[in-house]
Residue frames as a rotation matrix with the C-alpha (Angstrom) as fourth column:
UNK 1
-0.440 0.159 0.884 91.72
-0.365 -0.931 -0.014 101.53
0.820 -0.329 0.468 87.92
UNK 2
-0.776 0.324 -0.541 90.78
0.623 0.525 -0.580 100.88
0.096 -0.787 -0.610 91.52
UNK 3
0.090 0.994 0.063 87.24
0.506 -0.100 0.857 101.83
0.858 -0.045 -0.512 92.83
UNK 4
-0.867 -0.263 0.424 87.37
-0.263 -0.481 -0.836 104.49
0.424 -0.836 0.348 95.37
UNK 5
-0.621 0.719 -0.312 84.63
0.766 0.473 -0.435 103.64
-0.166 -0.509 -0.845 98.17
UNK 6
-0.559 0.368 0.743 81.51
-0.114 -0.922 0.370 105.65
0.821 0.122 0.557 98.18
UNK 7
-0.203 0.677 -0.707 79.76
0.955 -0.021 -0.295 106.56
-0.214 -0.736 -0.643 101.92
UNK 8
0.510 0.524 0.682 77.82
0.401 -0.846 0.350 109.43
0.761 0.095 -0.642 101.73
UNK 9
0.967 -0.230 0.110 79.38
-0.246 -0.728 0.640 112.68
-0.067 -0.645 -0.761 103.72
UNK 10
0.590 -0.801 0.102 82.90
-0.170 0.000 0.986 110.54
-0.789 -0.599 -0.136 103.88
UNK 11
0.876 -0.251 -0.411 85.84
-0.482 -0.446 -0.755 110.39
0.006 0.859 -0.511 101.94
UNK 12
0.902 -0.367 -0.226 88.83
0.417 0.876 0.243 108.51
0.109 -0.314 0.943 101.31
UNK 13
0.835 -0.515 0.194 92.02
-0.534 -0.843 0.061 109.57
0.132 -0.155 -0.979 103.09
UNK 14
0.740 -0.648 -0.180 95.36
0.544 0.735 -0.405 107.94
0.394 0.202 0.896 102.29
UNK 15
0.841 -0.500 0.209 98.63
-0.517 -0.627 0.583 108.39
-0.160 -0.598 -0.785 103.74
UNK 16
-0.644 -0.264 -0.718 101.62
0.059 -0.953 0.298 109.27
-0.762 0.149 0.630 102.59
UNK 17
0.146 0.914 -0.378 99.31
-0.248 -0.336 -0.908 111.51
-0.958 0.226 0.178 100.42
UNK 18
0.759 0.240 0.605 98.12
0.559 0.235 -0.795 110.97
-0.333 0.942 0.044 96.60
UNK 19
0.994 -0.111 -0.019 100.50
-0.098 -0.768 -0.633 113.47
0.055 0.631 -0.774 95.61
UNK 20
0.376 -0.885 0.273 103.96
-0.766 -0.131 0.630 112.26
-0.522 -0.446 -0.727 97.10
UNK 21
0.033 -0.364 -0.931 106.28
-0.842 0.491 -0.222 109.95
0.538 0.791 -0.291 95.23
UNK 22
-0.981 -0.157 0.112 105.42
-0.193 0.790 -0.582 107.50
0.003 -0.593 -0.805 98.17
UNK 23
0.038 0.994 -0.099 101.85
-0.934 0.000 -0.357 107.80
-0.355 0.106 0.929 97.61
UNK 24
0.377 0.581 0.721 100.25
-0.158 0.807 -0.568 104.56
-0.913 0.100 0.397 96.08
UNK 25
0.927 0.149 -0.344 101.19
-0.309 -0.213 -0.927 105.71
-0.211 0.966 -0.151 92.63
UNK 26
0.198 -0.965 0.170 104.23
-0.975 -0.212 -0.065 104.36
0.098 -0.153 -0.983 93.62
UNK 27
-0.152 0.376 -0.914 102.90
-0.154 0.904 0.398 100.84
0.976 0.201 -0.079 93.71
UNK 28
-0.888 0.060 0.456 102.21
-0.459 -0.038 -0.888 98.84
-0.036 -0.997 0.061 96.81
UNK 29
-0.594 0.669 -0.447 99.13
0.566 0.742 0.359 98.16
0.572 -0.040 -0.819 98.14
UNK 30
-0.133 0.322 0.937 96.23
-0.507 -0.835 0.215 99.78
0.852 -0.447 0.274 99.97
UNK 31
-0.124 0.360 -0.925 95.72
0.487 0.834 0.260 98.59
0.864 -0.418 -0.279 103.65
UNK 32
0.256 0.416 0.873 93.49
-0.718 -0.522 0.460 100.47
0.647 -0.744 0.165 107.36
UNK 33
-0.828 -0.210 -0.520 93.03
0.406 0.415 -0.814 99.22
0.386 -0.885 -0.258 110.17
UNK 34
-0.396 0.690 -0.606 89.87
0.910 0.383 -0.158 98.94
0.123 -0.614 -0.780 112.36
UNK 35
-0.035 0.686 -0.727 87.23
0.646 -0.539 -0.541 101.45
-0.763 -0.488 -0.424 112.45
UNK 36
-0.593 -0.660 -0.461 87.79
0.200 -0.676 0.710 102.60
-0.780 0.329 0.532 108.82
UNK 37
0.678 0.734 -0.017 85.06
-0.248 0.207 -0.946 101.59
-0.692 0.646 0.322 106.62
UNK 38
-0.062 0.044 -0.997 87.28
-0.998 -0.010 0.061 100.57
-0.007 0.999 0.044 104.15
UNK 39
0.324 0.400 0.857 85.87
-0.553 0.816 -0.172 97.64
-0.768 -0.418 0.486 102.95
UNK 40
0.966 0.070 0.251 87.54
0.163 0.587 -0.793 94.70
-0.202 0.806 0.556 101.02
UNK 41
0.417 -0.680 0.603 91.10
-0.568 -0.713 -0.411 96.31
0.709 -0.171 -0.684 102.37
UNK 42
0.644 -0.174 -0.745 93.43
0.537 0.797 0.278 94.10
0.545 -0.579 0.607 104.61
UNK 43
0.987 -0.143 0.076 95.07
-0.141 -0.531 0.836 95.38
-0.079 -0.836 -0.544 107.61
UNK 44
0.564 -0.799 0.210 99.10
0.825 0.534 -0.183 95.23
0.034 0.276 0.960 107.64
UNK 45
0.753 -0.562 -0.343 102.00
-0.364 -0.790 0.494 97.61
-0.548 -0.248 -0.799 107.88
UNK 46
0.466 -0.592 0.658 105.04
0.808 0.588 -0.043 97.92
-0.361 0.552 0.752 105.66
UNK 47
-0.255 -0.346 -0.903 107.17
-0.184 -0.899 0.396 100.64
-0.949 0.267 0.166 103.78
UNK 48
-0.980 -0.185 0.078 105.81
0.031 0.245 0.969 99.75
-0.198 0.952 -0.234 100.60
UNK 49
0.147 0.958 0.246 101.63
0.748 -0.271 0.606 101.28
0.647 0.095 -0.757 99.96
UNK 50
-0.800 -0.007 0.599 99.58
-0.221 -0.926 -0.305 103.52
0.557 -0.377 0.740 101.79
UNK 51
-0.852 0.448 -0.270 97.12
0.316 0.028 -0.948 103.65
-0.417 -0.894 -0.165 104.83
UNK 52
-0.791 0.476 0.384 93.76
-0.190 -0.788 0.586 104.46
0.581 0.391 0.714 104.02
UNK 53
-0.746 0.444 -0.495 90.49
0.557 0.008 -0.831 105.64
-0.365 -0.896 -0.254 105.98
UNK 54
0.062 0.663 0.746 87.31
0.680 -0.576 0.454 106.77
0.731 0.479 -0.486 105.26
UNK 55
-0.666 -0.227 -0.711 87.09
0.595 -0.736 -0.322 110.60
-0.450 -0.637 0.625 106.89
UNK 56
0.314 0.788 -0.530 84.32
0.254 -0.607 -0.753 113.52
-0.915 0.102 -0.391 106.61
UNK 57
0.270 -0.185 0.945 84.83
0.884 -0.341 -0.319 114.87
0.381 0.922 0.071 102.65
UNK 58
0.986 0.075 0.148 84.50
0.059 -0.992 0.108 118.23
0.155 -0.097 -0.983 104.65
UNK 59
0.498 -0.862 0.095 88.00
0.077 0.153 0.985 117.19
-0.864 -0.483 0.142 106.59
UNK 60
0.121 -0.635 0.763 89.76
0.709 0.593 0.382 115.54
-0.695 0.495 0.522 103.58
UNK 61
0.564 -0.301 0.769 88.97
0.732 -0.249 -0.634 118.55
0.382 0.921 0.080 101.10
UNK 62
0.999 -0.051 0.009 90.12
-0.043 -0.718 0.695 120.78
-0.029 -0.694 -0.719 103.79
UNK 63
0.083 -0.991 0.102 93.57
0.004 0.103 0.995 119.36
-0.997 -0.082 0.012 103.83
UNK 64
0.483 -0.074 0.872 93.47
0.872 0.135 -0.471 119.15
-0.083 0.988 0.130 100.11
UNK 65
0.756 0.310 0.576 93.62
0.557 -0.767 -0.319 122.61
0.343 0.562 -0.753 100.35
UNK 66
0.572 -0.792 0.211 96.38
-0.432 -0.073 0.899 123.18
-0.697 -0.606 -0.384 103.19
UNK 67
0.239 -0.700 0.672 98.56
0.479 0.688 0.545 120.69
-0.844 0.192 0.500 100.97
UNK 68
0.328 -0.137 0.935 98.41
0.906 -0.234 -0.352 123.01
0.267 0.963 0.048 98.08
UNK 69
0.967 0.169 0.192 98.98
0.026 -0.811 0.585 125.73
0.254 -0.561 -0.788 100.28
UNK 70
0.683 -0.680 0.265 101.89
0.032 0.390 0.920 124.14
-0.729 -0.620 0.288 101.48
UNK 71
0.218 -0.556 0.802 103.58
0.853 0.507 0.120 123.16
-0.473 0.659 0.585 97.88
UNK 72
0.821 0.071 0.567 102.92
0.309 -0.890 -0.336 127.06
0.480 0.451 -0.752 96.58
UNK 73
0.966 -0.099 0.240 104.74
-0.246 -0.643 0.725 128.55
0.082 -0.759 -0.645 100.02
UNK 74
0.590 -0.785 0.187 107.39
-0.291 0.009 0.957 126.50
-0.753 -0.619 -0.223 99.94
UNK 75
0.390 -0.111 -0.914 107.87
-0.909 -0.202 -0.364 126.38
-0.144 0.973 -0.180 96.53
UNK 76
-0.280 -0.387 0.879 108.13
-0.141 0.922 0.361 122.28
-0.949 -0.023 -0.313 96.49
UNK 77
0.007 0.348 -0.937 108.13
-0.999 -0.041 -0.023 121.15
-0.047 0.937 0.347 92.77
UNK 78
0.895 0.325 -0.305 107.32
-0.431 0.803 -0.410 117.99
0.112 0.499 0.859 91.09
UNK 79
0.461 -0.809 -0.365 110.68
0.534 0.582 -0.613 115.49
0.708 0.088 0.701 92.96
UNK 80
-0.032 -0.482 0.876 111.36
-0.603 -0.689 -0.401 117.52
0.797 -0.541 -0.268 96.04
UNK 81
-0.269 0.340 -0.901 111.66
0.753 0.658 0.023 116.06
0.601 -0.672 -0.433 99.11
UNK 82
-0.320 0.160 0.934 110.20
-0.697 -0.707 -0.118 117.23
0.641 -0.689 0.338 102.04
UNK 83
-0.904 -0.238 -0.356 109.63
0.238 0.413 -0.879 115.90
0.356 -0.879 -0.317 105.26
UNK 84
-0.093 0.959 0.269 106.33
-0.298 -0.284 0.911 115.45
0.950 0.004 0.312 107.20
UNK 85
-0.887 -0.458 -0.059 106.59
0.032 0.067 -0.997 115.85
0.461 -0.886 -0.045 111.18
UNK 86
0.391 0.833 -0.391 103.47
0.569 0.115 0.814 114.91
0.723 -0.541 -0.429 113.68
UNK 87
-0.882 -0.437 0.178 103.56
-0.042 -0.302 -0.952 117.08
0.470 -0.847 0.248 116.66
């Protein structure tokens, strides 16, 4: 089991999220990049892990909730794909 960091107020935010079949649970590695707090975490890019960052708890549960919001509406089960678009 890995140790999730602990700052007071912040939270850890990973990308692609805990819940996709690209998520960590998928193996890999975690790894940030400057200005993240995440200490003990090497920097690096690949298609194999996940990004992570420390972010406000308020933010992170916020999107918790949007992501479930999301999986209900569009009725994504457990092995859907779906696509995630920055704009």
């Amino acid at each position: 089991m890995r140790r999730r960091p602990s700052i007071t107020g912040l939270s850890c935010d990973e990308y692609p999220i805990a819940r996709s079949r690209e998520g960590l649970s998928s193996g890999g590695t975690r790894r940030t990049f400057d200005g993240c707090q995440m200490a003990n975490v090497s920097s690096g890019t690949g298609p194999i892990g996940v990004s992570v960052c420390m972010i406000t708890a308020t933010e992170n549960n916020a999107q918790d909730g949007l992501n479930t919001q999301f999986f209900r509406a569009e009725r994504v089960l457990d092995g859907d794909p779906f696509r995630v678009t920055v704009s």
